[in-house]
C-alpha atoms as one frame of an Amber mdcrd trajectory, in Angstrom:
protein
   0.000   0.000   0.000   1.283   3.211  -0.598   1.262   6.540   1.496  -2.715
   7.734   1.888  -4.026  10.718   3.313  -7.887  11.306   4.238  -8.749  14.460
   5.959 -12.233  15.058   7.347 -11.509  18.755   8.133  -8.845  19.215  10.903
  -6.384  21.873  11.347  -3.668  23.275   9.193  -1.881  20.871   7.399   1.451
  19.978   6.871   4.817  21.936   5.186   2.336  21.657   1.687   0.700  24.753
   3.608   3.294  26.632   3.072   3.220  26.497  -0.675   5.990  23.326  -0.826
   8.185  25.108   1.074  10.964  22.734   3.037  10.504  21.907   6.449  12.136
  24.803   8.993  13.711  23.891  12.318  12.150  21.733  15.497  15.389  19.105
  15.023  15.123  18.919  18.764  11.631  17.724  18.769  12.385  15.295  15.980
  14.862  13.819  17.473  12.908  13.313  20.855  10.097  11.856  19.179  11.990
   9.416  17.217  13.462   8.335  20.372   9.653   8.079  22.310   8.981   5.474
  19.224  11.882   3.438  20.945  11.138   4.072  24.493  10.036   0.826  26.213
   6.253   1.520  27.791   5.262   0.508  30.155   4.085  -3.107  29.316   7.155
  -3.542  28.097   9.068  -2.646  31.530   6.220  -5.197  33.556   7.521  -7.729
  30.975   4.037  -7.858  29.145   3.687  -7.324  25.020   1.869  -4.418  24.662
  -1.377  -4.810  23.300  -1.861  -1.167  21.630   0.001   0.936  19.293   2.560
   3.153  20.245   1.046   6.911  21.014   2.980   9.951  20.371   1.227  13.199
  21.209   2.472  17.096  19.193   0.589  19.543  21.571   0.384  22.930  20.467
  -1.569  26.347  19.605  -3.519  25.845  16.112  -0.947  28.208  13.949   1.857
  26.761  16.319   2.978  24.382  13.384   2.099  20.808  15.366   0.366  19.553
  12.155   4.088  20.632   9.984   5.874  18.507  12.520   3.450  15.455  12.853
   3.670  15.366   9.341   7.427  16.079   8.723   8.042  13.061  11.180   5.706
  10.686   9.265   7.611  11.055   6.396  10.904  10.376   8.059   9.153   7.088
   9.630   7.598   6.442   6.298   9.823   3.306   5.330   9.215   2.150   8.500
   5.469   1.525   8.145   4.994  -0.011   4.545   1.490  -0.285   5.069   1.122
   3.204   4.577   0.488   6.631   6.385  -3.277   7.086   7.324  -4.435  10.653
   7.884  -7.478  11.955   9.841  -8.910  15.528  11.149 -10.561  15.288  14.234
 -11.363  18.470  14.553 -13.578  20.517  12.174 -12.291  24.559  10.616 -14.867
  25.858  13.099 -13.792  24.112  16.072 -16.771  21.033  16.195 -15.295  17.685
  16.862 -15.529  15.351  13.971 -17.907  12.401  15.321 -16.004   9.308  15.934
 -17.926   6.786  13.346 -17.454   9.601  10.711 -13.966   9.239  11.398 -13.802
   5.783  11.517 -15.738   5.675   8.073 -13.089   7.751   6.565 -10.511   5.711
   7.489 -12.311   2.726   6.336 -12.748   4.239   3.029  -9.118   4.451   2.728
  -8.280   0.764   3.622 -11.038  -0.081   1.322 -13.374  -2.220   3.798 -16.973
  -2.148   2.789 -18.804   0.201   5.279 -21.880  -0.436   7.006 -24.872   1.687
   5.988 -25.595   3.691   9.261 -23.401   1.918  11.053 -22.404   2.916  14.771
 -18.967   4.228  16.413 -18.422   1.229  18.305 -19.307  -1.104  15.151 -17.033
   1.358  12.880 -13.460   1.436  15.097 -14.032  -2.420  15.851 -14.003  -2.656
  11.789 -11.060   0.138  11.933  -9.273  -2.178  14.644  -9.444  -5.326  12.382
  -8.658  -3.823   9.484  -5.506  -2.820  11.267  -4.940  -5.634  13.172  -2.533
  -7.492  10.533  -0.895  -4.298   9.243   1.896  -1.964   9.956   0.811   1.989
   9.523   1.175   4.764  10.710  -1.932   6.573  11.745  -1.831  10.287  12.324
  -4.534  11.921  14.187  -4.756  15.505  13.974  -6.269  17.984  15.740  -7.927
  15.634  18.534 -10.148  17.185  20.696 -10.251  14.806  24.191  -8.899  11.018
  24.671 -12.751  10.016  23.826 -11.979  10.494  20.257  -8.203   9.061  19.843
  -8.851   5.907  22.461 -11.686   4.167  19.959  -9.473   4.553  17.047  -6.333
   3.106  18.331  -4.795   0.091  16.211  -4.439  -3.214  18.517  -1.626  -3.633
  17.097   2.107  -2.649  18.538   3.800  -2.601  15.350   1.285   0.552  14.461
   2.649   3.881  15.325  -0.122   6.693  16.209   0.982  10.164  15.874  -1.630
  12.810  17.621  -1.968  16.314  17.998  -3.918  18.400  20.070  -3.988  21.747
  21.868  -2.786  19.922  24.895  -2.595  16.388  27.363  -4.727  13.764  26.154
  -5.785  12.808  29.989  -7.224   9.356  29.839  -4.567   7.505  27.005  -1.727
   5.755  28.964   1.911   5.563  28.572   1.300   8.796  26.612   4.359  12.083
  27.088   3.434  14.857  24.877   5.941  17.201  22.841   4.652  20.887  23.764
   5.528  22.921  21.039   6.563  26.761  21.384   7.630  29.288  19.200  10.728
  28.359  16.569  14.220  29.447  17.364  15.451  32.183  15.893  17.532  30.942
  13.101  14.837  28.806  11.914  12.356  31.675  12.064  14.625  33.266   9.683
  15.208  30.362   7.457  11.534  30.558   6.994  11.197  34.138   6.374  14.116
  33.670   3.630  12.346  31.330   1.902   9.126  33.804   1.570  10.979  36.983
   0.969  14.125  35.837  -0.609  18.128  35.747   0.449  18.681  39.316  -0.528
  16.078  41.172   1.596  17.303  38.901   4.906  20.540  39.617   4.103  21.114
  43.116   3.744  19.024  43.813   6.772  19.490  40.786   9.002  18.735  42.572
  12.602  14.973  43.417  10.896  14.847  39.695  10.331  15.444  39.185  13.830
  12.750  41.526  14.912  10.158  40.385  12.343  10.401  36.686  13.263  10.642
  38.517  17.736   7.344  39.655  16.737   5.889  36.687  15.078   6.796  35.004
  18.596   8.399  32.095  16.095   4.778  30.677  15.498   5.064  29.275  11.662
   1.958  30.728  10.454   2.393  33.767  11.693   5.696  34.035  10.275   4.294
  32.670   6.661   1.323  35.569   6.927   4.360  38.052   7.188   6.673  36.000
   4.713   3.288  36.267   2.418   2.781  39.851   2.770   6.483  40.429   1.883
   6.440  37.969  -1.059   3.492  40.090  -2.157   5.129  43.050  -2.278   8.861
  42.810  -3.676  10.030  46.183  -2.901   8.892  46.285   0.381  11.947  46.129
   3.106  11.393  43.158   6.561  11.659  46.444   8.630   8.731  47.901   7.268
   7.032  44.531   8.144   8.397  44.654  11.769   7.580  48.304  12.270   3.820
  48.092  11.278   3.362  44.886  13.557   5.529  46.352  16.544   2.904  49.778
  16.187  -0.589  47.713  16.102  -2.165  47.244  19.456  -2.290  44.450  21.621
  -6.220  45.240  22.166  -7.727  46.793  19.431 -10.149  45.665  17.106 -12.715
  43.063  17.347  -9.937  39.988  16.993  -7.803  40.850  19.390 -10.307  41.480
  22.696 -10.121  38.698  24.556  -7.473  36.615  23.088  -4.581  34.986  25.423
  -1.396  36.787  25.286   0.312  33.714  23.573  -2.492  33.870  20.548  -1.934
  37.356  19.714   1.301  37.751  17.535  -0.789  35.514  15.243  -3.783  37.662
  14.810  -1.872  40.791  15.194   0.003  39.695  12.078  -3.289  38.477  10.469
  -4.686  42.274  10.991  -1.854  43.419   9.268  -2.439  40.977   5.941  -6.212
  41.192   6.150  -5.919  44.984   6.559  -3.816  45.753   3.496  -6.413  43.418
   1.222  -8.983  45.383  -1.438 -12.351  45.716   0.092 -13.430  42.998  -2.224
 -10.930  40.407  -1.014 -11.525  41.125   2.558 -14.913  40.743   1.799 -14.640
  37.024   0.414 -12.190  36.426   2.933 -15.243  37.091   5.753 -17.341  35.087
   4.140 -15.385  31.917   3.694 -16.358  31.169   7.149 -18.921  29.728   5.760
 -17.061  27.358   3.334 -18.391  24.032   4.623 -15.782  21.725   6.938 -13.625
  24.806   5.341 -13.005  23.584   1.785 -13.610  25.940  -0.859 -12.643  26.019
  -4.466 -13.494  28.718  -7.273 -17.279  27.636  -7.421 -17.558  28.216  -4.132
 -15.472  31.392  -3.722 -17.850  32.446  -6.902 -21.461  32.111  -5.612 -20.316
  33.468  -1.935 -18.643  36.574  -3.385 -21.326  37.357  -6.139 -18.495  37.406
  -8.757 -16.966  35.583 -11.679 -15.207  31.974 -11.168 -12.291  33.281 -12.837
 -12.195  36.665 -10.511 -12.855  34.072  -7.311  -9.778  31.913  -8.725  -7.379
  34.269  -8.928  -8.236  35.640  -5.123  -7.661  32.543  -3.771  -4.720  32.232
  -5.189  -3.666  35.345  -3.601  -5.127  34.095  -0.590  -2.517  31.103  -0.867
   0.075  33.325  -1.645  -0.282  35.086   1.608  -0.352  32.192   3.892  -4.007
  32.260   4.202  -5.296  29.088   2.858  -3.941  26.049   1.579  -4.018  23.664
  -1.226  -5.988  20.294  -0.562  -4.373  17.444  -3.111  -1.544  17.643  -5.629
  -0.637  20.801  -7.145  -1.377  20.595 -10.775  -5.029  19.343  -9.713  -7.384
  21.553 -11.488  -9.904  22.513 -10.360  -7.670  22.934  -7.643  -9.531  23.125
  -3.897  -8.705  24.903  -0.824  -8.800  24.534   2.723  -9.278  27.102   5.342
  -6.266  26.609   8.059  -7.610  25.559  11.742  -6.132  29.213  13.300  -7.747
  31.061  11.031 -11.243  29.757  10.977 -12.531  30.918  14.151 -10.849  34.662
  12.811 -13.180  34.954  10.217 -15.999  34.242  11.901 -15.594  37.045  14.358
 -14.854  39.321  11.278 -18.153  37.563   9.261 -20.035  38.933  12.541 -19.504
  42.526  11.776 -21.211  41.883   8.190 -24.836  42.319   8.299 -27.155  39.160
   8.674 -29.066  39.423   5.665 -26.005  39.692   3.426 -24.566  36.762   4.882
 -27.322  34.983   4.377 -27.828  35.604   0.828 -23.944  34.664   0.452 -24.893
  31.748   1.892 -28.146  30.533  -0.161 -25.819  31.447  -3.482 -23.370  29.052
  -2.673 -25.981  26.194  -2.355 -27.892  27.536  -5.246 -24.697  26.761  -6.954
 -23.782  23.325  -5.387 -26.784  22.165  -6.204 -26.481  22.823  -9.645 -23.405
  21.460 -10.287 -24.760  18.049  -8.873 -27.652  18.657 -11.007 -25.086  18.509
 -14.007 -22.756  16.378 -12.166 -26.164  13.646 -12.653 -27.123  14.843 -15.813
 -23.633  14.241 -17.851 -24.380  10.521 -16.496 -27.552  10.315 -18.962 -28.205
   9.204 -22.350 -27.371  12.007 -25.488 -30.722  13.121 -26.331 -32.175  13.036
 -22.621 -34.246  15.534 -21.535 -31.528  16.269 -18.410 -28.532  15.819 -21.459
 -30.510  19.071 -23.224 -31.178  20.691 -19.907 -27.278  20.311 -19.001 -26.262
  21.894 -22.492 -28.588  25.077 -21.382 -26.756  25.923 -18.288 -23.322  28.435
 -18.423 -20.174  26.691 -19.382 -18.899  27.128 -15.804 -21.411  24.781 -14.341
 -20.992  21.956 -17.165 -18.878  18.977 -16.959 -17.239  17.801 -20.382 -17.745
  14.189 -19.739 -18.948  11.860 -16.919 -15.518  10.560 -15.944 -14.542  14.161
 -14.952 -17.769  14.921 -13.087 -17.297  11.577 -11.067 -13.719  12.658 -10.082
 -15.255  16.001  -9.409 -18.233  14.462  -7.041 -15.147  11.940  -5.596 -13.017
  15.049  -4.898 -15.596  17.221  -3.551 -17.300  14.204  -1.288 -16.333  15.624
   1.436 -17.143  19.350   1.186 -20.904  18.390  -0.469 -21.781  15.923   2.199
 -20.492  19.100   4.994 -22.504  21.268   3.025 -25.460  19.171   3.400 -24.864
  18.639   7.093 -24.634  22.701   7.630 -27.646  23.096   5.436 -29.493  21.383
   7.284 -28.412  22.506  10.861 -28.784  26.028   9.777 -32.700  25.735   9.615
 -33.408  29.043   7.855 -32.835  27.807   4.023 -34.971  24.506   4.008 -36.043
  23.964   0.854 -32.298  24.669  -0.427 -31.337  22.242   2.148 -33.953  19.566
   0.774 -32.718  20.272  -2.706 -29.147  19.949  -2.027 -29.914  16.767  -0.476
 -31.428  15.431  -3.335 -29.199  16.559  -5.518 -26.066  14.843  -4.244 -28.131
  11.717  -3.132 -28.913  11.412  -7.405 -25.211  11.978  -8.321 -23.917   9.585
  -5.610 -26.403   7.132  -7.059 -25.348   7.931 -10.658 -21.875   7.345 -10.497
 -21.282   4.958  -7.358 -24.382   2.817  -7.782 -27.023   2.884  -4.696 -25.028
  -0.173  -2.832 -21.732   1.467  -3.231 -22.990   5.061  -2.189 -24.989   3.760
   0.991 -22.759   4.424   3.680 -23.453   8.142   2.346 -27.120   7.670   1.308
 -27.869   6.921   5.134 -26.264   9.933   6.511 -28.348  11.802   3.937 -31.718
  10.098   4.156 -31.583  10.945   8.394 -30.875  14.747   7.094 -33.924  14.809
   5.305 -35.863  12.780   8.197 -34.505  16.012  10.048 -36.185  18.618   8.241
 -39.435  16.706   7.273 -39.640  16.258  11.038 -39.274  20.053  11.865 -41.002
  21.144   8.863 -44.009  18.322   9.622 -43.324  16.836   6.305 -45.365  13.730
   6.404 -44.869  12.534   2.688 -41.101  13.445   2.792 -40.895  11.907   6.249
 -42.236   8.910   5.046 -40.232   8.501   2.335 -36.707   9.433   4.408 -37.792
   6.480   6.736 -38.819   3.751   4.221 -35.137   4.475   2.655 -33.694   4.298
   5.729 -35.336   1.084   6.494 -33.980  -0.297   3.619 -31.057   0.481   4.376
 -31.273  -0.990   7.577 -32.944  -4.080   6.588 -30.283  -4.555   3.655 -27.165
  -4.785   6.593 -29.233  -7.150   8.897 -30.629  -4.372  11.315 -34.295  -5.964
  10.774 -35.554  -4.956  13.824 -34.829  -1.487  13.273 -35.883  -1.420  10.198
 -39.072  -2.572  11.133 -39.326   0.367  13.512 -38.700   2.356  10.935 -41.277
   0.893   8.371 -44.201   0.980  11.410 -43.535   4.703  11.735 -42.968   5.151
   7.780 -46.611   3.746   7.831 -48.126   6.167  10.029 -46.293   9.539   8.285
 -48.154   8.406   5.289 -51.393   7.957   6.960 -50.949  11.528   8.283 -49.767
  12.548   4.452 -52.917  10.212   2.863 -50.155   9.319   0.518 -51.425   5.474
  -0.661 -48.613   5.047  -2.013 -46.577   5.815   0.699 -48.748   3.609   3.030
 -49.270   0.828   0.918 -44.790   0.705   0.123 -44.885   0.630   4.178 -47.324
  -2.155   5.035 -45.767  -4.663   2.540 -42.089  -3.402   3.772 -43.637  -4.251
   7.279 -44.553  -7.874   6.226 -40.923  -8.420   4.513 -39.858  -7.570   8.107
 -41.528 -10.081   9.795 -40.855 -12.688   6.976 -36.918 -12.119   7.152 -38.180
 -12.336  11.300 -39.634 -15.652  10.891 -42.998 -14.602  11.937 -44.736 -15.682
   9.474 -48.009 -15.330  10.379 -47.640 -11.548  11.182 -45.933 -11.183   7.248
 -48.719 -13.091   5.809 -51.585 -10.644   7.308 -48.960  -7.843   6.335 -48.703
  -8.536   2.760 -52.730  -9.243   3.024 -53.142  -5.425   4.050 -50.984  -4.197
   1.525 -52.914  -6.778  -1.278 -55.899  -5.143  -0.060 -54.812  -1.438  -0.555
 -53.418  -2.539  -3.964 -56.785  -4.817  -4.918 -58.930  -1.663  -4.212 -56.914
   0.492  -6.550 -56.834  -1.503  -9.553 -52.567  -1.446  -8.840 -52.209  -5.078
 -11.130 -48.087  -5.026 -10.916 -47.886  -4.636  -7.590 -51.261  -6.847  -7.000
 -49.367  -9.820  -8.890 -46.522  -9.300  -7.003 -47.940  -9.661  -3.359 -49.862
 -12.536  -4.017 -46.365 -13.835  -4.780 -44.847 -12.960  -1.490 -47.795 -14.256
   0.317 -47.273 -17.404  -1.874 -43.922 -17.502  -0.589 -44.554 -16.816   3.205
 -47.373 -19.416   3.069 -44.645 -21.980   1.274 -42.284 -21.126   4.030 -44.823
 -21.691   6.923 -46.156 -25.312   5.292 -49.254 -24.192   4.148 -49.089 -25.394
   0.827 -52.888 -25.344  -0.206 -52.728 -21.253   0.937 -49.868 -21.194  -1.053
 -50.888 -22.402  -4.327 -53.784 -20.671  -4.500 -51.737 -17.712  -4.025 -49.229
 -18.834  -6.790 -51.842 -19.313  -9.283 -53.510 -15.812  -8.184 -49.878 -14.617
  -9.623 -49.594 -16.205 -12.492 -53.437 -15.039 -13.651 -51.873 -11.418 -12.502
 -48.823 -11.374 -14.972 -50.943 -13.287 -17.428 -53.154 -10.051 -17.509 -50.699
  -8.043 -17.426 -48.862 -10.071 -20.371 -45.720 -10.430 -18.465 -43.947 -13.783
 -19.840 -41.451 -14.048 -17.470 -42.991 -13.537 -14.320 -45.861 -15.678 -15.193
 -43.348 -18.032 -15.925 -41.189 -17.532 -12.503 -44.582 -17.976 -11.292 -45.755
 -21.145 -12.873 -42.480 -22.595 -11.387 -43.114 -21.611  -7.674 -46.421 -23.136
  -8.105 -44.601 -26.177  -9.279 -42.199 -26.370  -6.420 -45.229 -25.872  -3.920
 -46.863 -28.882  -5.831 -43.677 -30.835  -5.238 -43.223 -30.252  -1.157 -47.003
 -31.255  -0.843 -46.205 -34.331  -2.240 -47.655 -34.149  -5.888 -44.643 -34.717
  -8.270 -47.159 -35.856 -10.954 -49.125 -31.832 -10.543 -45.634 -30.596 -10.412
 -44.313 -31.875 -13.486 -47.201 -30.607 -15.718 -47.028 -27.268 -14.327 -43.039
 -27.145 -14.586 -43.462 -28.188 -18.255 -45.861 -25.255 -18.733 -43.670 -22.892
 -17.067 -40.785 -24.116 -19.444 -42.803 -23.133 -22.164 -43.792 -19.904 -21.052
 -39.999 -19.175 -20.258 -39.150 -19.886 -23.791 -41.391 -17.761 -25.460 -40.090
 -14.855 -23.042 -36.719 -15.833 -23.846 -35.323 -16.054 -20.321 -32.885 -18.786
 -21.099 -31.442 -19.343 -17.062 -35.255 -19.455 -16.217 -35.634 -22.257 -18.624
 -32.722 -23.920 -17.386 -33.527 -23.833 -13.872 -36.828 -25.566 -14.991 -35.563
 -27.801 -16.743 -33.160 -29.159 -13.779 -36.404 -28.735 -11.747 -38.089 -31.313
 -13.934 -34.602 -33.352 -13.970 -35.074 -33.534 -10.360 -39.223 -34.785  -9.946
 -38.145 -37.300 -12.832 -36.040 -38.958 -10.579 -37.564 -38.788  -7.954 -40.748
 -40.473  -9.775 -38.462 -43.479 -11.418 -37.848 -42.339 -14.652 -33.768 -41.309
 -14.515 -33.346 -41.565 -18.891 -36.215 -38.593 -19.010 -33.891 -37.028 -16.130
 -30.805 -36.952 -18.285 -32.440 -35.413 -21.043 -33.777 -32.595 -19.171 -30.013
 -31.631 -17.595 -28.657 -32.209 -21.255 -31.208 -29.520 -21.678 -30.012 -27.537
 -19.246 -26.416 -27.297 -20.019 -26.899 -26.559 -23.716 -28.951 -23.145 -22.613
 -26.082 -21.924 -19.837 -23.228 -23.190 -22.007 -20.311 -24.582 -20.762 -19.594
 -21.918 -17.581 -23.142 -20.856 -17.128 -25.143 -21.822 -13.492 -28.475 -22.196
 -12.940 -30.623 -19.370 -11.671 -30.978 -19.115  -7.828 -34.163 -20.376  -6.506
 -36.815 -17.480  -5.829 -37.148 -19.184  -1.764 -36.212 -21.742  -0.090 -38.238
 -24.150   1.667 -37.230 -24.269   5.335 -39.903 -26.485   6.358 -41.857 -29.158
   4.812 -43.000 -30.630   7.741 -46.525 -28.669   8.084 -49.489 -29.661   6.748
 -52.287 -27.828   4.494
């Protein structure tokens, strides 16, 4: 496996946030960390094998360059761990912990184990924890919140290395001595600056240098704001730099009120950058506080600001160029994406307070105006030429168009992580509902268009409880029904029946309160495949009966032909064969209305198999032979030869083993030489009950 990254937010990244710059200084804390991987723990010293992964914890100030050193270290320990480097953000831009099963699922993503739909924490990390079990990784956590989140994730596994940062102790993880980071030392402040402003500037005014990085307090990003500013501006001299920080107040301002005295070098030199910006910059600055989990990319930057994607690019490249954002994946990407560092998130949204409400509000319905028409396209490119959504698609502005599906499916696989945040915020937010249900929508269609339903669930569930959110606090009783039924499904399809059947019960009565039939009538018969996977059934039979019922009275002859097949098969699986058949043959006179070959054919053979467990092979083989026939005019071909190995099987059975050959001679020549019968539609699990 090679080196993998996932980030689900966290803080500010590694030396790739400073524009590929080399890593500065903190050969000290290197070195001390490399030698806490060979420490012995304390298992070790009780002469016990240790039965976790190593912890080493980087505790630090966001800004304070722990993420730079976590990551610098990885890379140095990279050959030691040829299972790869895993990467997770605990921690969200705004300062929410990342839920623990959202991290888990990220990480499971990675290592490419199937995720359960809706799936809980303690289900997820034991999954994490086996996955890791027989591997050697190292897993860096960043930006971890409390021990609560970095204990569940921890490999059992002592040739896995976990590297952690935080703000400060994890209390709770043992054997566990953290690296407190401080400012850098002065030659490495420096360095850093050089490599901003150039050689010459540093040189021909080195004492400046020193006072620059003095008043940067060493803290990396508040020495790559300054090293942006001057890398900005070419003829500017590092005292100018110096002098304007040394003259701003400690106090002033709305950023600097009631910040600790160790925080406020930082946003002093953060005043100074977001000061000398154009009004229109600062503006889009503000507002990508609300850049959900704090990615943002030119689409983004577009609808917030008001302005064109090209005029959003180019500020956020500027905005990189200064130190203020970073680049998320490799460079050459395009479009490239950004994230918001973890110090400076919290900045902007002091600064987006000063803006008025209503303006940020509209900033914020553009930008999921425009997210959810780019999934709208993102689904669209997916359809046939000639479509009605291919000719809507070729309507909208070049900017919002893909070229070709495989680009909008690396666009959707990109941006999975910023849509499904946007999503989450919608949602939360409460004021822009019906953009929120929209958005949903939207990305729950492109998920399904280019990952499939089964491979998108782990995501459809998340998405399916939003909407159950808003149809709940909107009183939504159509949409609520619908949100549940999918969940259900969902449920039911990983083994959770008996939640699911909570799920269908209440399903049932939002569409009684919506008088949506259909609704009500997809509920009852999900209701009765509850109880049928349960066993009960007596309880699926009267079920599907309500459902028949519902369907019967509305002249509904698909789904009417249909139930009387599942109650055929519940009545087959309880021993009630005479119920059964009549229920079969109800069926077949259903799709023979409806002049549906194959099911009356798939129908004619269940009847056939019912014949055959109540102990009339003679009934059985006429109505098999009938359903053969019916199968070949329809032209299912593994239909006709699972019939014919039916018949194979009642000819032996009643004495006649040269008719038997013929039929399974039969058989092969339709599947061919690798072919396999088609899977029975049920099993009988009990033959023992009588009619």
């Amino acid at each position: 496996m090679t080196d993998q990254a996932v980030d689900v937010g966290g803080s500010a990244a590694g030396p790739q946030e400073w524009n590929g710059r080399q890593f500065f200084g903190r050969q000290r804390e290197l070195k001390e960390l490399r030698e806490d991987v060979e420490r012995a723990g304390l298992d070790t010293l009780s002469g016990r094998k240790s039965p976790r992964a190593r912890v080493l914890l980087i505790a630090g100030r966001p800004g304070s360059g722990r993420t730079a050193l976590a990551e610098e270290l990885a890379r140095r320990l990279g050959d030691d761990y040829p299972d790869g480097v895993l990467r997770v953000g605990l921690t969200e831009p705004g300062g929410t912990p990342v839920p623990t099963e959202r991290a888990a699922r990220e990480l499971l993503d990675v290592l490419d184990v199937p995720v359960p739909p809706g799936g809980g924490e303690d289900e997820l990390t034991q999954l994490v924890r086996e996955a890791l079990r027989d591997r050697r990784v190292l897993l860096l956590l960043d930006d971890a919140a409390s021990a609560e989140q970095v204990d569940p994730l921890l490999p059992e596994n002592a040739d896995c290395l976990v590297v952690a940062t935080a703000r400060g102790p994890l209390t709770g993880i043992p054997d566990v001595r953290p690296c407190t980071l401080g400012g850098l030392l002065p030659k490495a402040s420096v360095e850093f600056l050089e490599s901003f402003a150039g050689s010459v500037r540093i040189t021909v005014d080195p004492r400046a240098a020193e006072q620059l990085a003095e008043e940067c307090a060493g803290q990396p990003a508040a020495l790559a704001l300054a090293g942006g500013w001057l890398s900005i501006r070419p003829q500017a001299a590092v005292a100018d730099v110096a002098k304007r920080l040394h003259a701003l107040p400690d106090d002033g301002g709305v950023l600097t009120g009631q910040l600790p005295v160790a925080e406020r070098p930082l946003v002093r030199v953060f005043r100074l950058v977001y000061e000398s910006l154009p009004q229109p910059n600062a503006r889009l600055l503000r507002l990508l506080s609300l850049a959900p989990a704090g990615f943002v990319d030119a689409q983004t930057a577009s609808a917030l600001a008001g302005c064109s994607v090209s005029a959003a690019q180019n500020t956020l490249e500027d905005f990189v160029a200064y130190g203020l954002l970073r680049t998320v994946g490799e460079p050459h990407e395009r479009p490239a994406q950004y994230a918001v560092p973890g110090w400076l998130a919290p900045l902007l949204v002091k600064l987006a307070a000063t803006d008025r409400a209503g303006e940020v509000q509209l900033a914020r319905a553009r930008m999921l105006e425009r997210t959810v028409r780019l999934l709208q396209s993102c689904r669209a490119v997916t359809e046939p030429d000639g479509s009605p959504a291919r000719k809507k698609l070729a309507g909208l502005p070049r900017a919002l168009r893909f070229p070709s599906a495989p680009l909008a499916a690396e666009w959707l696989r990109t941006r999975r992580p910023a849509l499904l945040a946007a999503a989450r915020l919608a949602v939360h937010d409460g004021d822009l509902d019906t953009l929120a249900r929209r958005l949903v929508a939207a990305l729950v269609r492109a998920l399904a268009a280019h990952q499939g339903t089964e491979a998108a669930a782990p995501e459809l569930y998340g998405l399916h409880q939003l909407v159950l959110d808003v149809a709940e606090r909107r009183n939504l009783h159509r949409e609520k029904a619908a949100a549940l039924l999918n969940l259900g499904d969902l449920d039911a399809g990983t083994g959770r029946t008996a939640e699911a059947l909570v799920r269908y019960r209440a399903a049932l009565d939002a569409g009684r309160a919506a008088n949506d039939p259909y609704a009500t009538g997809r509920a009852m018969e999900s209701v009765g495949g509850a109880h049928q996977e349960l066993g009960d059934w007596q309880r699926a039979a009267d079920w599907y009966g309500r459902a028949l019922a519902q369907r019967l009275a509305r002249g509904e002859r698909g789904d009417e032909a249909r139930l009387y097949g599942r109650l055929g098969a519940v009545h087959t699986y309880a021993g009630r064969y005479g119920e059964a058949l009549r229920n079969w043959r109800a069926a077949v006179a259903g799709y023979r209305r409806l002049g549906d070959l194959p099911g009356q054919a798939r129908a004619l053979s269940e009847a056939a198999r019912v014949q055959e467990y109540a102990g009339r092979p003679e009934e059985s083989l006429r109505t098999c032979r009938e359903a053969v026939e019916w199968a070949r005019q329809a032209g299912d071909l593994r239909l006709q030869a699972a019939l014919q190995l039916r018949l194979a099987d009642t000819l032996d059975r009643l004495g006649d083993p040269a008719g038997a050959r013929l039929h399974r001679g039969a058989a092969e020549r339709l599947l061919g030489p690798e072919g396999e019968a088609a899977v029975p539609a049920c099993e009988i699990r009990s033959a023992s009950a009588k009619d």
